[in-house]
N, C-alpha and C positions, 0 to 999 in steps of 0.2 A: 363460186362465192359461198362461204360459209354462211352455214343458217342462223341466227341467234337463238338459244334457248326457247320453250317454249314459256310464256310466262304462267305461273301460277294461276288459277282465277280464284276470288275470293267467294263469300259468300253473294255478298251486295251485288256484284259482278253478274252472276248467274241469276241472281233475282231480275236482274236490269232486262239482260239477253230476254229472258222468257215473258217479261212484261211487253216489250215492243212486237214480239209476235215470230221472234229468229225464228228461222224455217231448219235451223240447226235442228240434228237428230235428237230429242231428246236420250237416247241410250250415250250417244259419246258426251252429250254434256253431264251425264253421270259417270261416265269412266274418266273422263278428265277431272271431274272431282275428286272421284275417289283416288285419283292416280295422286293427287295435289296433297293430298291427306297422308299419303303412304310415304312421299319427300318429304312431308314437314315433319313427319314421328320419326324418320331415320335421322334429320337435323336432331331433332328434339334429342335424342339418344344420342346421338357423338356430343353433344353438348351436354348434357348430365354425368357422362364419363369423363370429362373435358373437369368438370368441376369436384367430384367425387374422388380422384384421384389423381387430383394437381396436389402435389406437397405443400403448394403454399394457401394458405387461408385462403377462400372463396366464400362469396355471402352473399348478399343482396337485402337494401332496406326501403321499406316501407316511404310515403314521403312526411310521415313523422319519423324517419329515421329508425324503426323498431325492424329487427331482424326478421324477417320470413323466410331466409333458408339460408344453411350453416353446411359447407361440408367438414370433414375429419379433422383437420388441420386446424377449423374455427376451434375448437373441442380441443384440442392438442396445445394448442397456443394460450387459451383460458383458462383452461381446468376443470371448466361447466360442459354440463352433457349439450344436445342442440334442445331437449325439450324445454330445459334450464333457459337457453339463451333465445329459443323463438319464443316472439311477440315483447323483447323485453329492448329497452332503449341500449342504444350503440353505447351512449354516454355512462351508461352503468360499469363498463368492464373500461374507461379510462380515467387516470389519474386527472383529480378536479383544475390543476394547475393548466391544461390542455383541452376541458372542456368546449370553450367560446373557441380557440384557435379551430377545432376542430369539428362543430358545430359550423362554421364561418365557410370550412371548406367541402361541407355538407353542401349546404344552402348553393352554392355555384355549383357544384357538381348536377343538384337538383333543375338549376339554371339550365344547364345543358352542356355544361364548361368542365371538361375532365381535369381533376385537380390528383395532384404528386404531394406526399408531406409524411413527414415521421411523428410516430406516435407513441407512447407511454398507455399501455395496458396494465390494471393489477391481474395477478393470476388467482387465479380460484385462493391457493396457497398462501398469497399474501407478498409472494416477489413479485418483481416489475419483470416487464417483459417487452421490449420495444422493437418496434415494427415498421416498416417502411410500406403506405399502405398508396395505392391508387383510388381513387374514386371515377366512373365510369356512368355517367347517364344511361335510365334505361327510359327508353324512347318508341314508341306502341302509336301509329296513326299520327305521328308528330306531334304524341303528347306525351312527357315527361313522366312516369307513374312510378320513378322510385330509380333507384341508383345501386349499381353495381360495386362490389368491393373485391381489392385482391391484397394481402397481407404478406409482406415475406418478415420473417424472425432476423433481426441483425443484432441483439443483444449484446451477444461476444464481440461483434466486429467492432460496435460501440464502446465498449468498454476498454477495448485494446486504444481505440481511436483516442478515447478522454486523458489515455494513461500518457498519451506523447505530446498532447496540448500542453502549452505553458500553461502553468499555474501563477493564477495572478494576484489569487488569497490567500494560498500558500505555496511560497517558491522553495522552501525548504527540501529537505530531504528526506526528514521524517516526516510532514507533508505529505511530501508524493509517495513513499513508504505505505501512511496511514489510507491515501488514495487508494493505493493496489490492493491492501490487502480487503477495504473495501467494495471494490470492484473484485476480487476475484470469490468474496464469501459468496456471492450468487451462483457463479461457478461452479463452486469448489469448498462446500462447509467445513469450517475447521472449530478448533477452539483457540486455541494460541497462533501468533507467528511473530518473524521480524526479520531485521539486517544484523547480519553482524559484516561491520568494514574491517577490513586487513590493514594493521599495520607493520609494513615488511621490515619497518626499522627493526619495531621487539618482537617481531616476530609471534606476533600473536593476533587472534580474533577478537574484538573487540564489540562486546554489545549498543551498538547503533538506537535503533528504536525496537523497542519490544511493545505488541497488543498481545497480552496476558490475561487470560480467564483468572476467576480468583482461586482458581485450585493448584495454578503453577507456584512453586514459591517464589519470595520476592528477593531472595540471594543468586536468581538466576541473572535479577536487572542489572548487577556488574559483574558479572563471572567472564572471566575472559576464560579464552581458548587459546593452547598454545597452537600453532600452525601444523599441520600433518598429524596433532590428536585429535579423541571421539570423531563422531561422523563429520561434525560441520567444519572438524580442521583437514579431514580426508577430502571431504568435499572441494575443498580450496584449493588443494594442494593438485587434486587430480585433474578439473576443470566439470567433471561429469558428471550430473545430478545424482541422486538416490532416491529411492523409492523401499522407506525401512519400516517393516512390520514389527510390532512389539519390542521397539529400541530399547527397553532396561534388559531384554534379552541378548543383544548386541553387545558383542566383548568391549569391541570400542566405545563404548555408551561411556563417557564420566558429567559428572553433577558436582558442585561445588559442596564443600563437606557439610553432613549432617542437611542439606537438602533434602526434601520428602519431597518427590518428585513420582506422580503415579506412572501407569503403563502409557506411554507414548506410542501412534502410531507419528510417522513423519514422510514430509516430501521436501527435499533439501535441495535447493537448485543455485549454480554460482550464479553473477553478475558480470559478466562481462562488457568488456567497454574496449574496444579496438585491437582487440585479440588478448587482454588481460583479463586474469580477474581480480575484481575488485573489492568484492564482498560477498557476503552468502547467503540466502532468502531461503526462509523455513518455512512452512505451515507445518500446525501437529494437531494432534485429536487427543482427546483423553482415554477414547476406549471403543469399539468396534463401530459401527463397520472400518478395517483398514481403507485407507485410499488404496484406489486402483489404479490400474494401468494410463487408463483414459485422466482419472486426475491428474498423476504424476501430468502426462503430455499435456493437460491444462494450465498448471502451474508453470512448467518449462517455456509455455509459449507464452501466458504475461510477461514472466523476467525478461524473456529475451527483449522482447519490444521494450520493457519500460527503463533495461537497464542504460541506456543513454539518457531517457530521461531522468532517472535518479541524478548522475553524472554532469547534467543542462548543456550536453555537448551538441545535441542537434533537435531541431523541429522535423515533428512528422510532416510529410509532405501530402498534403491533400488532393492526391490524386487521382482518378478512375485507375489506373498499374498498381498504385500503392494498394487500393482496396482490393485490386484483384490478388496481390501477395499475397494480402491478408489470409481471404479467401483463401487460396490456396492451402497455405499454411496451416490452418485450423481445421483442411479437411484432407491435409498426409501427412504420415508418420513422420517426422525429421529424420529419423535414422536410415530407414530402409526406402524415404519417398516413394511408398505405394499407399495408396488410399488406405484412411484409417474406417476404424468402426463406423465413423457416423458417415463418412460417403458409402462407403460397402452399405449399410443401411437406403441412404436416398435410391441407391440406384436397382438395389433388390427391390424395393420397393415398387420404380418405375417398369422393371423386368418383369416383375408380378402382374400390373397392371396391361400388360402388352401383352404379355401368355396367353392372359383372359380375355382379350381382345381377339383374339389371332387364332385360339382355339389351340395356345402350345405348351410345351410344357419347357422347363427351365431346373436346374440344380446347381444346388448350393454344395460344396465340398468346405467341411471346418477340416485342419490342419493341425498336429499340436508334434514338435520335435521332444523326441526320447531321447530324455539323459542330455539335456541340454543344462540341467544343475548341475551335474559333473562338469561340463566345461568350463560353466561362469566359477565351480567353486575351486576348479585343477589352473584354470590357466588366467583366471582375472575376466573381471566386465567388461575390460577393453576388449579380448579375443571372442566373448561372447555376443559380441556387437559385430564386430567383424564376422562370425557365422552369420547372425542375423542377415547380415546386408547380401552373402553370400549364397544364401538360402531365396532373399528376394530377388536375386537376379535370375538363379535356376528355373524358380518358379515363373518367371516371366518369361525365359526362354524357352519354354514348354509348352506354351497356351499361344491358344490364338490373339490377336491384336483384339478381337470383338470380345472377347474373354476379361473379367476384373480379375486381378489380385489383389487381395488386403491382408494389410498387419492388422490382428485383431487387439496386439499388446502381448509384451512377453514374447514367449515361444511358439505362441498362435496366430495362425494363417487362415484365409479363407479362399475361396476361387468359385466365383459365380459363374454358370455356362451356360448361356442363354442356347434355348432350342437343344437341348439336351436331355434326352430321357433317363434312367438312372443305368443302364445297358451302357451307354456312353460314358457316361460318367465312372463306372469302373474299368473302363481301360484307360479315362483320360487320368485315373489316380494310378493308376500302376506307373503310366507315363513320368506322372509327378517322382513317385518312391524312386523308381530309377535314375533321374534325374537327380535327385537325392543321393543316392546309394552311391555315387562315383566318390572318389576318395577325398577329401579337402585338408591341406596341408597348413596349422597355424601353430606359431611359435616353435616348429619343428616335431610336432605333434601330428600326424596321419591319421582324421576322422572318418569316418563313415556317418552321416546324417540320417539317422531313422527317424522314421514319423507314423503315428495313426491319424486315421483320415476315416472321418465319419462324413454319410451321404445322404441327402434330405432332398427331395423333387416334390417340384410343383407339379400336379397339385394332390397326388397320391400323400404325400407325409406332411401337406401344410397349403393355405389358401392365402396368407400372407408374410408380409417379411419376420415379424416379429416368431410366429410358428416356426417357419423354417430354420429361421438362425438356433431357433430352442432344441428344435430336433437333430438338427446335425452336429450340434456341441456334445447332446447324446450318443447318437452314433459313437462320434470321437471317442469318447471316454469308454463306449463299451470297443470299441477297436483295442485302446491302452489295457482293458482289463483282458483283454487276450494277450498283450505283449506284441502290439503293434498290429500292423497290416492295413485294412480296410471294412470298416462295418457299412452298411447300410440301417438307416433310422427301422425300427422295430417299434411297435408298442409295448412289446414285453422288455425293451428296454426302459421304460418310465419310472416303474414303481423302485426300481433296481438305483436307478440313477438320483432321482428326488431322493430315497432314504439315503443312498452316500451322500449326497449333498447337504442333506442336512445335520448327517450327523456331523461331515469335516465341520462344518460351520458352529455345531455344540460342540466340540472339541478343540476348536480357536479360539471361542468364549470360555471355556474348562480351564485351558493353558492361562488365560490371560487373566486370570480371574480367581486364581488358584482354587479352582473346585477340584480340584484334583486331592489325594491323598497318597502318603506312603503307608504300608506295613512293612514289618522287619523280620526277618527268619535267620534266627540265633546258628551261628557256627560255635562249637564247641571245641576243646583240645580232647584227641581221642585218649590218652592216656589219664590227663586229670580232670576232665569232666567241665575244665575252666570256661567259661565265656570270653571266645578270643576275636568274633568277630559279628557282625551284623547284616546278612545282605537287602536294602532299598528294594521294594517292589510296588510300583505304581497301580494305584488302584484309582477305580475313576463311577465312582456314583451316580446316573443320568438321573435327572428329576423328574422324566417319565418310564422312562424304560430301565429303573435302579440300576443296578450293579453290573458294567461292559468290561468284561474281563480283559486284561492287554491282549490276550492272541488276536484279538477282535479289533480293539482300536490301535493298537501299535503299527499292524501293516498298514492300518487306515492312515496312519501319522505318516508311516514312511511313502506311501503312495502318493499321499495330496503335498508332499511338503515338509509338513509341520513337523518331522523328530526332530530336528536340530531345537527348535524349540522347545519340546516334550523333553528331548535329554537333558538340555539343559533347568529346564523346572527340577526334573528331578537331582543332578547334581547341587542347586543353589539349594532346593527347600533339605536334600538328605543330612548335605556337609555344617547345612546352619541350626538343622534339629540335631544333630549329634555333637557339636562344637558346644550347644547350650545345655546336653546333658550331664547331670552329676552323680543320678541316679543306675543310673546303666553303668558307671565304671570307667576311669582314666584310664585312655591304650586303649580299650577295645576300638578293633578295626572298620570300617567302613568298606562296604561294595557295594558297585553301582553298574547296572548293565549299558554296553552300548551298541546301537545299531551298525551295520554294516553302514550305512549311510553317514556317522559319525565319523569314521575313520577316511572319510573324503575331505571331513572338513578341518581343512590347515587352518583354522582359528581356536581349533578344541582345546589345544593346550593353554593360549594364552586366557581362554574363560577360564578352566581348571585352575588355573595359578593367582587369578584375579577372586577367587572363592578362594580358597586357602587361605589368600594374602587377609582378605576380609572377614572372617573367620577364625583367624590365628589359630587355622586347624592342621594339624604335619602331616606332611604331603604322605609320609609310612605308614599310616594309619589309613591311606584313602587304597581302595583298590577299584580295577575297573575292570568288568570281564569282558571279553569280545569271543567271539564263535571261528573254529576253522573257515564256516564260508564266509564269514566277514572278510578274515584275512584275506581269502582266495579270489575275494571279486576283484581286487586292485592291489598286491601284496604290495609293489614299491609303494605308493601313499601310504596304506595302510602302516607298514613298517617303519616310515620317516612320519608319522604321526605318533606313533605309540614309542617311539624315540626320543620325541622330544618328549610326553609326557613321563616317560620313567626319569629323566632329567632334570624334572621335580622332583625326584625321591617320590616318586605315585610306584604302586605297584600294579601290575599290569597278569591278570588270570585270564587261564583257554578254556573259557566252561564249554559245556557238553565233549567233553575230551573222548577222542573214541568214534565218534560218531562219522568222519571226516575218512577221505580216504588219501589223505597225505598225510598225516598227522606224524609221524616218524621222518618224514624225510622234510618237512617244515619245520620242526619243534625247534633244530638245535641251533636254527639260522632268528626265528620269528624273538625281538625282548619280551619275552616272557617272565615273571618270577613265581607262578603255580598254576598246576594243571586242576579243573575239578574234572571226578570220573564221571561221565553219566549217569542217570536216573535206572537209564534202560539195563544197566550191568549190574549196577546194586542191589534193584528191587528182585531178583531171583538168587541173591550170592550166594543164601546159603542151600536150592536143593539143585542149583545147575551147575557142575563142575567148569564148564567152558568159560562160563561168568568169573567164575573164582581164578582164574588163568589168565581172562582179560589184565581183571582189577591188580593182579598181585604183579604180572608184567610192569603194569601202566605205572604203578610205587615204584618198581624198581628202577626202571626209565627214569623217571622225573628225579628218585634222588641221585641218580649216576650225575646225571644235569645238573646237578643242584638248585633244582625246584622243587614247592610243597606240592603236598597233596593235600586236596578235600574231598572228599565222598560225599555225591549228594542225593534225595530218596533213601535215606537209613530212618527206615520204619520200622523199625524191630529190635529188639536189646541183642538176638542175636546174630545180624549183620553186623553192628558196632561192632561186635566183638570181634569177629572175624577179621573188619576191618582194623581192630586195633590190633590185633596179631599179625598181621600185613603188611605195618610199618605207616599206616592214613595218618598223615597228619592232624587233621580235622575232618569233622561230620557236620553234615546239616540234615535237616529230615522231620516229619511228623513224627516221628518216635521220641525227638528233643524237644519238638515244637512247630508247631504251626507257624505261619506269616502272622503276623501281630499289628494290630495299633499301636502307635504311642501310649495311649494309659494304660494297655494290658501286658503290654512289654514291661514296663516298670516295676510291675505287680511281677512278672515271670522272673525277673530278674533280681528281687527283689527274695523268691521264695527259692531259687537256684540258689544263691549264695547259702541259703538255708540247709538247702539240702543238696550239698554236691556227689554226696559221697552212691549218689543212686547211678550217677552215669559212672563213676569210677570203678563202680563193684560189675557194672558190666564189664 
């Protein structure tokens, strides 16, 4: 027969025994005490960790209701530190509407009667924050001395919930419109948004309800859209949200005429209603921060719930399944259904807290796919979606069942590996890369998936979630500045990673914001000295660390993203300061450099022609240079991009000519219409004969072809000459001119005409 426990003895207890005279040993009724002491502090300790790092609110109040202890999640939930919220009334951090309800279910809880009910908190911040809270008697010698609290966050679940109830004050549509975008500013801060409804008769998008800041103009309130134009008639057309950074930078971007409409960021999401869609739901911002990934998928998951109710085709059904959809739903990806950031979060979290328990350790793996721009920008969103998914299967077939995977948004992944020292965790990435690395066949396109993979372990590189996620995004990125593979978190990754981050991020605000500037460096005719051409060169001023030369922030542009937006700056502000010049000269020409990363994107032309168009600047007068290895990283795009754009009558130059080691067997294939020589050939032309044999070749070549030439680096009166005995078309160079501002070009240009006869006599 089983023995029972042995029971506890109290204080009182042991006082009792020794008063009647037990013949018990006094030595065990001291080891049994102290034994008694040593259970109740090991309770006491699994319950302080019990509350310390439960994710959901934990508290305990006083029996005037005032806080005496808060763990992390009170604090998280509030906004107030615990010093802030102990000793202070519960009634302080809820909205006054809820007070007496919840005072009411104080008072019984205090009774002795465990009470369930939802509650409305303000946050430190000033949003609400509603909670579904328990109250719990706390009960000491069966006397009641204060009440236990546990808090879970259902904010979102709530607001999705309000969004499917009938509305009985307003049943409208703009109504329930005005509802959402209410409900989702807490979410998800914007400045503008609205409906636009589809009418498939005219074939257009039609403005439904607009909430407009007063900075949008008010000819946007009836601007229709036709169906398949700017984003929100792509939007409709495609079924597919967007997620668009800096939209007046977007080819497709149109505004109704003479609109002043500032830099929009945007999250464009359709409405669908029984597998249609019906209309298209916008939020925008005026100016940085862009929304992110996590908005985009916040905004995507209102519309989706609320669009029947826009439509009044069905009631939500109040269900325990319905909520748990919900749930679901706001904690994985839609795309890929692997756990998004904020589960990967809850359960690093819970991972961390068990480590520490258990004495073990755990690592995090961040993920980020190389050259996954090129896919979404060669073959469309749709196939980029499709690797996506493709990508989350692999990774799940690789890992253990006890193992997470998460979409972190975009092209990034995570992989949490509980009981993993960082030893493991670099073969469980190798695992990963190869599993990666098999071939994936889409739209008849044969990929190979690369990825860097940064590694961060508890509790060498981090002691909680938030560290760890910070250091292995580190990692990542120093893996990428190797050009892939796998790093491990370093401290001397830090200072390296924090200053690229900051500067993309001044360089996103530079673009957006036009802090940027050009200068210009005069092309001259070698024979008459004339000013025949201009070439754009971006300069960019930081207002702590002055003047970041492009070799500096250009690869920074092309690394993080941003040149398509960079080039673009530069083509809108070069084409629109030389269109309004009259002092520089009618005909003189325009150059404008582009990235290798340019000639990827099949939208270049239609921007280029859309400046032209608006500008009424001739396409012969624009030139654009590109590099041998630009061509060479993707010559079919590259080639059917600078195809279309010579088809504007744009002229299309091979700068740094020479430098390349195909240059002669590319030339005669590549649309080209002039070569520039290198810097590296001219600046010796006249004491190195080899140079002189390059350059006189390279004129000869090009005019066989019938291409110009320009010689660039002519610092000296006697290179020009050289060069113009050679047959050079054109010169550029400190010997004619420096890069220039705007006001000192004018002047330069101004005393050129003046004096021509000084380059001619060279």
């Amino acid at each position: 027969m089983r023995r029972s426990p042995r029971a506890l003895l109290t204080s009182s207890q042991l006082t009792a025994r020794l008063a009647r005279g037990d013949r018990g040993s006094l030595t065990r009724i001291r080891q049994a005490f102290l034994r008694s002491r040593k259970q109740a502090a090991g309770v006491r300790q699994r319950f302080d960790s019990l509350v310390a790092h439960n994710p959901d609110a934990v508290y305990s109040l006083d029996p005037a209701g005032r806080f005496v202890s808060v763990n992390a999640a009170c604090e998280r939930y509030s906004g107030y530190t615990s010093d802030e919220l102990l000793g202070t009334s519960s009634l302080a951090v809820i909205v006054p509407d809820d007070a007496a309800r919840v005072q009411a279910h104080f008072l019984k809880a205090l009774g002795g009667e465990a009470q369930d009910y939802e509650v409305t908190i303000v946050h430190k911040s000033g949003r609400r924050v509603e909670l579904q809270v328990t109250n719990i008697p706390i009960v000491i010698d069966g006397k009641c001395i204060g009440v236990y609290g546990v808090a879970k966050d259902i904010t979102l679940r709530r607001r999705l919930l309000d969004l499917t109830r009938p509305m009985s004050s307003t049943p409208s549509v703009e109504g329930q419109v005005k509802l959402i975008l209410g409900a989702m500013r807490e979410a998800v801060p914007y400045d503008s948004g609205g409906l636009y409804w589809i009418d498939q008769d005219a074939g257009l998008l039609r403005p439904y309800t607009l909430v407009a800041a007063t900075w949008v103009s008010s000819a946007l309130e009836s601007f229709e859209i036709p169906l398949g134009k700017g984003i929100m008639g792509a939007v409709a057309c495609s079924g597919q949200g967007e997620l668009v950074k800096n939209a007046h930078l977007d080819p497709r971007t149109i505004y109704p005429p003479d609109a002043v409409v500032p830099c929009e960021h945007l999250v464009v999401a359709p409405v669908n209603v029984d597998g249609r869609v019906v209309g298209v739901f916008y939020v925008a911002r005026r100016s940085d921060p862009p929304f992110s990934d996590r908005d985009f998928e916040v905004v995507q998951l209102f519309i989706s719930h609320a669009a029947a109710a826009i439509e009044k085709t069905y009631l939500f059904e109040q269900t325990r399944a319905s909520e748990e959809r919900f749930h679901y739903q706001a904690l994985h990806d839609p795309l890929t259904d692997l756990p998004n950031r904020v589960l990967l979060h809850d359960r690093l979290g819970q991972a961390v807290a068990t480590a520490k328990r258990d004495n073990a350790t755990l690592t995090l793996l961040v993920l980020d796919l190389d050259r996954f721009k090129e896919v979404n920008d060669t073959l469309g969103h749709h196939a980029g979606d499709r690797l996506l998914q493709e990508v989350a299967l692999r990774l799940r077939a690789a890992l253990r069942a006890s193992d997470t995977v998460a979409r972190l948004g975009g092209d990034e992944f995570a992989v949490l590996l509980p009981h993993a020292d960082t030893q493991v965790a670099g073969r469980v990435a190798l695992q990963l890369q190869a599993a990666l690395d098999k071939p994936l066949v889409l739209d008849g396109c044969e990929l190979s998936i690369g990825t860097s993979i940064g590694i961060a372990t508890f509790p060498s590189h981090g002691e909680d979630a938030d560290t760890l996620m910070r250091h292995a995004d580190i990692a990542m990125y120093a893996a990428k500045r190797a050009q892939g593979g796998v790093a491990t978190y370093s401290t001397s990754h830090d200072s390296h990673s924090s200053e690229r981050l900051t500067l993309v991020g001044a360089l996103r605000r530079a673009i957006a914001t036009d802090e940027l500037s050009l200068h210009y460096q005069p092309q001259v005719d070698c024979v008459t000295g004339r000013l025949m051409g201009l070439e754009a060169l971006v300069r960019w001023w930081h207002p702590e660390r002055g003047l970041i030369g492009p070799d500096e922030f250009v690869p920074l542009a092309e690394q993080s993203g941003l040149i398509r937006q960079l080039t673009r700056w530069v083509l809108a502000a070069a084409i629109g300061q030389s269109a309004r010049w009259h002092d520089v000269g009618d005909g003189v020409g325009l150059s404008v450099n582009l990235s290798s990363h340019d000639l990827l994107d099949e939208r270049l032309p239609a921007f280029v022609a859309s400046q032209l168009g608006q500008w009424r600047f001739s396409a012969d007068r624009l030139t654009l240079e590109i590099t041998e290895s630009a061509l060479l990283a993707d010559p079919g795009r590259a080639v059917d991009v600078l195809t279309q754009i010579r088809r504007l009558g744009v002229r299309v130059a091979l700068d740094d000519f020479g430098t390349g080691y195909s240059s002669l067997s590319y030339l005669k294939e590549w649309p080209v219409d002039e070569v520039k020589v290198d810097r590296s050939f001219v600046r010796n032309l006249v004491v190195d004969k080899r140079d002189r044999a390059i350059v006189r070749a390279t004129v000869d070549l090009a005019h066989s072809l019938g291409l110009e030439v320009v010689a660039e680096g002519v610092e000296d009166e006697a290179s020009l000459r050289l060069l113009t005995e050679m047959g050079s078309d054109r010169a550029q160079g400190y010997y004619i001119s420096r890069p220039l501002p705007p006001s000192q070009l004018v002047k330069w240009c101004n005393g050129h005409r003046a004096r021509p006869e000084q380059l001619r006599a060279a």
